[in-house]
C-alpha positions in Angstrom: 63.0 122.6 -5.8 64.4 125.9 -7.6 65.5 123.8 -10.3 62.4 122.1 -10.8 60.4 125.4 -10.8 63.1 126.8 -13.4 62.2 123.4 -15.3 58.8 124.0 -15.3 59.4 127.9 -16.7 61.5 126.8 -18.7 58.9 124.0 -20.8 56.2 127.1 -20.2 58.5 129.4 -22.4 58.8 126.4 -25.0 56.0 127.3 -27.6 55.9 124.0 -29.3 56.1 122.3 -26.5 53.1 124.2 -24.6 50.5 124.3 -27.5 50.9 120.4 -28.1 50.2 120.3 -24.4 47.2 122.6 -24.7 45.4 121.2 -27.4 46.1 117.1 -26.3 45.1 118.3 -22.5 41.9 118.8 -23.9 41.7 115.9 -26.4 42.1 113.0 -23.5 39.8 115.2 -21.5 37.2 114.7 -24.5 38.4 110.9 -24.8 38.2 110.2 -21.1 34.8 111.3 -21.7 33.7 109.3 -25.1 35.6 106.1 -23.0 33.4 106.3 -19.5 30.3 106.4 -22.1 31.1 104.0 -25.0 30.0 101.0 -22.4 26.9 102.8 -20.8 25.8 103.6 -24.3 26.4 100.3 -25.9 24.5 99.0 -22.4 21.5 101.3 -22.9 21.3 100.3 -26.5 21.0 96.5 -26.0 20.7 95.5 -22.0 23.8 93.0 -22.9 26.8 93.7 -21.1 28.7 91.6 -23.6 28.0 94.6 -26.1 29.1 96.7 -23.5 32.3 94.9 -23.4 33.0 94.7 -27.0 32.6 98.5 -27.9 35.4 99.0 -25.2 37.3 95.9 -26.5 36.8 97.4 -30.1 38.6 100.7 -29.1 41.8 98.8 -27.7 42.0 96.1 -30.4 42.1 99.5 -32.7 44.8 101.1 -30.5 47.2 98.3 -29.6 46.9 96.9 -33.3 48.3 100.0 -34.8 50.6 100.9 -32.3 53.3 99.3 -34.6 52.3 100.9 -38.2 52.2 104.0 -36.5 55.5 103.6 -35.4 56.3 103.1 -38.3 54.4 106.0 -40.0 56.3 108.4 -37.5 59.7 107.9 -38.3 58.9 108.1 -42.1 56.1 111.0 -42.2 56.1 114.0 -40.9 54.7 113.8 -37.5 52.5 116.9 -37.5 50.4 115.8 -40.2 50.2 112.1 -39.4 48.5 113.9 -35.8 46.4 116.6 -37.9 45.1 113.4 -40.0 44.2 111.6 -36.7 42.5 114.7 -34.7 40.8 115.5 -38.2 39.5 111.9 -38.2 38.5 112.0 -34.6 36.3 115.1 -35.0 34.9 113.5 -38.2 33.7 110.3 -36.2 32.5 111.4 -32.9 30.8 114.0 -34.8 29.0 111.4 -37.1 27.7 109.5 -33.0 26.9 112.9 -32.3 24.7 113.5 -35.4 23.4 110.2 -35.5 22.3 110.7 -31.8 20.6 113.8 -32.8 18.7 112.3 -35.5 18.1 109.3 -33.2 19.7 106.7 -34.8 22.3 105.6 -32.6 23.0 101.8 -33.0 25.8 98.9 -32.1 27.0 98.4 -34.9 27.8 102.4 -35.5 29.0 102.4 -31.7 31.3 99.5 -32.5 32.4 100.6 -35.7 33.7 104.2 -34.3 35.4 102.8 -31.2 37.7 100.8 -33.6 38.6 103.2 -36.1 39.3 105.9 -33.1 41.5 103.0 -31.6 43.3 103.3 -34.7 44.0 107.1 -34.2 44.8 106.5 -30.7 47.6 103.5 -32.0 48.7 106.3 -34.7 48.8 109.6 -32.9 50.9 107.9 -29.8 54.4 107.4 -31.8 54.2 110.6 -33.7 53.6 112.3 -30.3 56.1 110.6 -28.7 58.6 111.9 -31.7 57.6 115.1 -31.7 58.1 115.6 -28.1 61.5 114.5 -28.5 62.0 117.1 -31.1 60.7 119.8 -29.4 62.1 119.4 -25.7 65.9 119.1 -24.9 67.4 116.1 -23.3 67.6 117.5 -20.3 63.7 118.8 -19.9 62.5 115.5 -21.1 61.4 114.2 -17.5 59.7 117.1 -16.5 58.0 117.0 -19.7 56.8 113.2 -19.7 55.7 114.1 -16.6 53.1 117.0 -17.2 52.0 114.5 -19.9 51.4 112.0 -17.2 49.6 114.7 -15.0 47.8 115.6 -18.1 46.2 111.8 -18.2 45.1 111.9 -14.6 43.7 115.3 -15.0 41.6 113.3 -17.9 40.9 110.4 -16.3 39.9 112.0 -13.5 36.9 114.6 -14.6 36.3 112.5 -17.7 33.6 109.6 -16.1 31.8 112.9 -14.2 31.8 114.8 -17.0 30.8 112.3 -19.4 28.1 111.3 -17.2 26.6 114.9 -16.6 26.3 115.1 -20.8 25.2 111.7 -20.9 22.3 112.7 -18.6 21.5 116.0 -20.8 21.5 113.8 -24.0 23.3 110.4 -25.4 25.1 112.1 -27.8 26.4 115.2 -26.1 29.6 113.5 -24.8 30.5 112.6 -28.5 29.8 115.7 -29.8 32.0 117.6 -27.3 35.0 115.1 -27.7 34.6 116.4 -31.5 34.9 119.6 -30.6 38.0 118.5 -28.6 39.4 116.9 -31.1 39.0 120.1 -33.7 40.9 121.7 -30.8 43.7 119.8 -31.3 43.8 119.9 -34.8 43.8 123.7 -34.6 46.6 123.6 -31.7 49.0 121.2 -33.4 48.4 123.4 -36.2 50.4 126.5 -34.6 53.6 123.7 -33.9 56.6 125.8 -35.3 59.2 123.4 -35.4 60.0 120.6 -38.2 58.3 117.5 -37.3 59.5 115.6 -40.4 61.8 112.7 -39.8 65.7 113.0 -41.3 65.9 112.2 -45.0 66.2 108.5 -45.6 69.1 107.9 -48.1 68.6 104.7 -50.3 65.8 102.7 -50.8 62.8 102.7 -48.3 62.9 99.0 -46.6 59.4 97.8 -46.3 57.0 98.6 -43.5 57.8 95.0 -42.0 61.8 95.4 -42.4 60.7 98.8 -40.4 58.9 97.2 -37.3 62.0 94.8 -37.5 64.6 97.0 -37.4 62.6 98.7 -34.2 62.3 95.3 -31.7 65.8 94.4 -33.1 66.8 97.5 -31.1 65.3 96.5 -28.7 66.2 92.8 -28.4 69.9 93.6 -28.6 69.9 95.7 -25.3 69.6 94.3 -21.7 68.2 97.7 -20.3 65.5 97.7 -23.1 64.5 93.9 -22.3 64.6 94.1 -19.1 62.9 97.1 -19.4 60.2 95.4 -21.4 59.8 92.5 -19.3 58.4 94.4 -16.1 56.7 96.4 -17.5 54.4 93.6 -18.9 54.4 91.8 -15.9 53.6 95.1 -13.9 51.0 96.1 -16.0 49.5 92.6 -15.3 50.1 92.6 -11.8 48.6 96.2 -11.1 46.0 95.8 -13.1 45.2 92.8 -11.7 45.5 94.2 -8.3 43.2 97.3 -9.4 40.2 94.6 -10.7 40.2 92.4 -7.5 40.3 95.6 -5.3 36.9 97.4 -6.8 35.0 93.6 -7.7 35.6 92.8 -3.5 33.9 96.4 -2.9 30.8 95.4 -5.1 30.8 91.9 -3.7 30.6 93.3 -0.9 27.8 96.1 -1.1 29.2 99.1 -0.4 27.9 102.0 -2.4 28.7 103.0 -5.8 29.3 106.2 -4.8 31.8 104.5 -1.9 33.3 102.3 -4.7 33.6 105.7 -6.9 35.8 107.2 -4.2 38.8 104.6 -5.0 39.1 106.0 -8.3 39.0 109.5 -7.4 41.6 109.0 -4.7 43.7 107.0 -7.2 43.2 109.8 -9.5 44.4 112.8 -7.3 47.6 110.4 -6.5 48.1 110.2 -9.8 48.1 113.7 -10.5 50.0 114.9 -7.4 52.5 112.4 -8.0 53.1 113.8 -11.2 53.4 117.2 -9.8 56.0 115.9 -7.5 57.7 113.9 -9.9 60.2 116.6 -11.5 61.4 116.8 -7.9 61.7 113.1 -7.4 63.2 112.7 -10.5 66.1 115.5 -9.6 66.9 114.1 -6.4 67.3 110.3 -6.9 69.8 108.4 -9.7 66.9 106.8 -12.2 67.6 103.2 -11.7 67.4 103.7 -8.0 64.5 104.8 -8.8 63.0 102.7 -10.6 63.8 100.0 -8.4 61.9 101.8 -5.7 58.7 102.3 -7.7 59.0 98.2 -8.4 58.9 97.5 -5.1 56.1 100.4 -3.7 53.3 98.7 -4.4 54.3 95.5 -2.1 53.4 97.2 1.3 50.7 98.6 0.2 49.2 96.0 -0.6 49.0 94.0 2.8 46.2 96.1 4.3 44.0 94.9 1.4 44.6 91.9 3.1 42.9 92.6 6.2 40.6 95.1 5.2 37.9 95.3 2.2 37.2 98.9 2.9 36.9 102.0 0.4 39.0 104.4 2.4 41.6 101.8 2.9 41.5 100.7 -1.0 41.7 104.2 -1.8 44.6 105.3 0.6 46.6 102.3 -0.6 45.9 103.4 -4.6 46.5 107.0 -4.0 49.7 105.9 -1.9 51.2 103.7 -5.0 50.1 106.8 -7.5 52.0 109.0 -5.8 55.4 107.8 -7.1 54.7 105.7 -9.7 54.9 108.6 -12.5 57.8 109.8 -11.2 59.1 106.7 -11.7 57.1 106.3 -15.5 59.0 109.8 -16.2 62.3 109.2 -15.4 63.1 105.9 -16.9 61.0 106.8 -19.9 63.0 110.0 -20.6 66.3 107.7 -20.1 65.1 105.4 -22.5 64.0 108.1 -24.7 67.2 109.5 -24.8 69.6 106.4 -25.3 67.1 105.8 -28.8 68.4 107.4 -31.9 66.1 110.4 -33.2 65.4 108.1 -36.4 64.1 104.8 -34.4 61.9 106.6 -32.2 58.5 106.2 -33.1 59.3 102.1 -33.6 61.2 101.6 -30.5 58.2 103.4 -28.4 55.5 102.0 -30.1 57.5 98.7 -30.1 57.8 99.3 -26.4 54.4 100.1 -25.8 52.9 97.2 -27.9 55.1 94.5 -25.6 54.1 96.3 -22.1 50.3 96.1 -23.2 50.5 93.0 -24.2 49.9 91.2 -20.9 46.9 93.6 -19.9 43.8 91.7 -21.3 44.9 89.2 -19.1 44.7 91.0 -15.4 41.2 90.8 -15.5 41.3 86.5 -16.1 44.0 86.2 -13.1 42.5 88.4 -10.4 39.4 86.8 -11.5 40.6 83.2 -11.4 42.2 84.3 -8.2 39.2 85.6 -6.5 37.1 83.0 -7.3 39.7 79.9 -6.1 40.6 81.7 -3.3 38.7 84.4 -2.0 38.9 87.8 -1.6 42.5 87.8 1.1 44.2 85.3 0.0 44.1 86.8 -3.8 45.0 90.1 -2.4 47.9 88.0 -0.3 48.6 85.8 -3.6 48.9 89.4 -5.9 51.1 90.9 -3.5 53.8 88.0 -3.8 53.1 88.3 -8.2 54.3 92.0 -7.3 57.4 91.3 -4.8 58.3 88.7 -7.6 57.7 91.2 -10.7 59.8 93.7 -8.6 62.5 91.6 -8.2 63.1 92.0 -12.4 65.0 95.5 -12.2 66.4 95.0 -9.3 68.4 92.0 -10.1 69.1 93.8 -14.0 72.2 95.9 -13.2 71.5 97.5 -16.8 68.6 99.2 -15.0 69.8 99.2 -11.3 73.0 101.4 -12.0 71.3 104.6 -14.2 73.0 107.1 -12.7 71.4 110.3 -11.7 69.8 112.4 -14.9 72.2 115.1 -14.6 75.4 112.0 -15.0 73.2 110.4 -17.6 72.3 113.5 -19.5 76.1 114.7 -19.6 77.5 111.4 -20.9 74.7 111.1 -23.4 75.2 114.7 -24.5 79.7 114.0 -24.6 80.2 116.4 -21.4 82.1 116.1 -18.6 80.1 114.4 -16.1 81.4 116.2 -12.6 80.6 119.4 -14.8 77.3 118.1 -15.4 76.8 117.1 -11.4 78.2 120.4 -9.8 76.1 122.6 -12.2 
């Protein structure tokens, strides 16, 4: 626990590393907001909950279809001003909802139109973040750091719907208009970044932006760890996911409250952030691929009372339950894999990465749907939690993920130091 305290003084004390925090704590807490009220908006605007459903689609098309040019971007720009750019954009477009809203001349098609192209900031900020937390945090502080960037996400998630709501009650544009602000906050933040965010000097011709994204899943492709790696994290994503969508539609089915139904997410949301509280700790006390394995398996048991009960306190104890170790989990393989990329491929192999493991998501919703409606509300529970023991069986069987030693081993062999130094220090 010391250690983890010294961890956490230790990423206070880092400058770069705090400020970048700061300003994108802020920034999801504006775009947690913007998100909850793109649908409601859309709704109000047209009574069609397909346009409801294509503003939100709009925003991830955006997002996952840049992920790889972005990638791309942040291992040839410098990575500062590719995020500058993006925040600068963002305050330009949720400012232009916000003065359209004003004016009172909101519409779809403006809606639509700014959910896309902030999708594309999203898919373009991600990679150069990713890069410049690797520049600005040592190897060894990487976990801790992932972390409090996973906490940071909860935090979001979790105040965002409320607080979007409250401004959405004072006016339809107020949400937008503060997410500008958050954005200009951002801008300003990333702006006080000390360190050099530019990528090292290519020598020789620049290959083209394809030969780029290439050169990032061939990386990929021609390691075990990263494919195995890849290949549960799709299939969890889906399964989750999946799990997360039959879980609240039963609730509805079933009448209880919205408020009731509300409660699932909160509860998930406090796991979430708690978990990533604890996870430094976690991460300090068990070797990575054991741990990893672990957080494959967690959900399982959790999943059985869902079985036997459709209840909002049950739901919610099982979600809060599987949050609480999952980012711990997230953290410490993430900072492994991190760390085995070089410093030059690590924009394309994360946003690489990311693309893959996203990929499977706009599924969950069609297979806990299909599975709801052929089999009812236990047995699709029953028939998820076997899609999970199955899913979890992928890392544990991959001895390229199963035998990560501890971070301290992994960190000294990475770094070229002796690695009972590295254990008894």
């Amino acid at each position: 626990m010391l250690r983890n305290m010294a961890d956490y003084r230790t990423l206070a004390r880092n400058h770069d590393f705090t400020v970048l925090w700061i300003g994108e704590t802020v920034s999801a807490l504006g775009s947690s907001m913007s998100m909850f009220v793109f649908p409601l908006l859309a709704y109000g605007l047209t009574r069609s909950a397909l346009a409801a459903a294509v503003v939100e689609a709009a925003h991830l098309v955006g997002m996952v279809g840049f992920l790889l040019p972005g990638g791309v971007f942040a291992d040839r720009y410098d990575r500062r001003r590719i995020m500058r750019r993006a925040s600068a954009t963002g305050v330009l477009l949720y400012g232009s909802l916000a003065a359209a809203g004003i004016a009172g001349h909101l519409t779809l098609p403006h809606l639509t139109v700014v959910a896309f192209l902030t999708g594309i900031c999203a898919g373009v900020f991600g990679p150069a973040e990713r890069s410049a937390v690797r520049t600005v945090v040592p190897t060894e502080h990487l976990s801790t750091a992932l972390s409090q960037n996973q906490a940071r996400q909860h935090v979001a998630e979790l105040l965002g719907g409320p607080l979007g709501g409250l401004l959405y009650g004072l006016a339809r544009w107020l949400p937008f208009a503060a997410d500008a602000v958050s954005f200009g906050f951002s801008w300003l933040m990333l702006g006080r970044i000390r360190a050099d965010l530019s990528p090292a000097p290519h020598a020789g011709p620049r290959p083209s932006p394809g030969d780029d994204i290439a050169e990032g899943v061939r990386f990929i492709a021609g390691r075990p760890f990263f494919r195995i790696l890849l290949a549960w994290s799709a299939m969890a994503n889906l399964t989750i996911n999946a799990v997360f969508f039959v879980a609240i539609l039963r609730l509805v089915k079933a009448g209880f409250h919205p408020a009731e139904i509300g409660f699932v997410s909160t509860a998930a949301g406090i796991g979430g952030i708690l978990g990533a509280l604890a996870a430094p700790a976690i991460i300090d006390r068990v070797a990575t691929g054991r741990l990893t394995v672990l957080i494959a398996w967690s959900f399982v048991p959790l999943l059985v009372p869902l079985v036997f009960w459709n209840n909002p306190l049950v739901v919610g104890a099982a979600l809060f339950a599987g949050l609480l170790l999952n980012p711990a989990g997230n953290a410490g393989i993430s900072a492994y894999s991190m760390a085995l990329t070089p410093e030059s491929l690590v924009g394309r192999v994360g946003s690489a990465t990311q693309f893959l493991a996203m990929s499977a998501m706009p599924l969950s919703p069609v297979v806990g749907g299909l599975l709801l409606s052929g089999l009812g509300g236990p047995a699709a529970v029953a028939a998820l939690a076997i899609l999970t023991a199955g899913v979890a069986l992928i890392p544990t069987l991959a001895s390229s993920v199963r035998a990560v030693p501890h971070p301290r081993i992994w960190q000294a062999e990475l770094a070229g130091e002796p690695v009972r130094a590295a254990v008894s220090a």
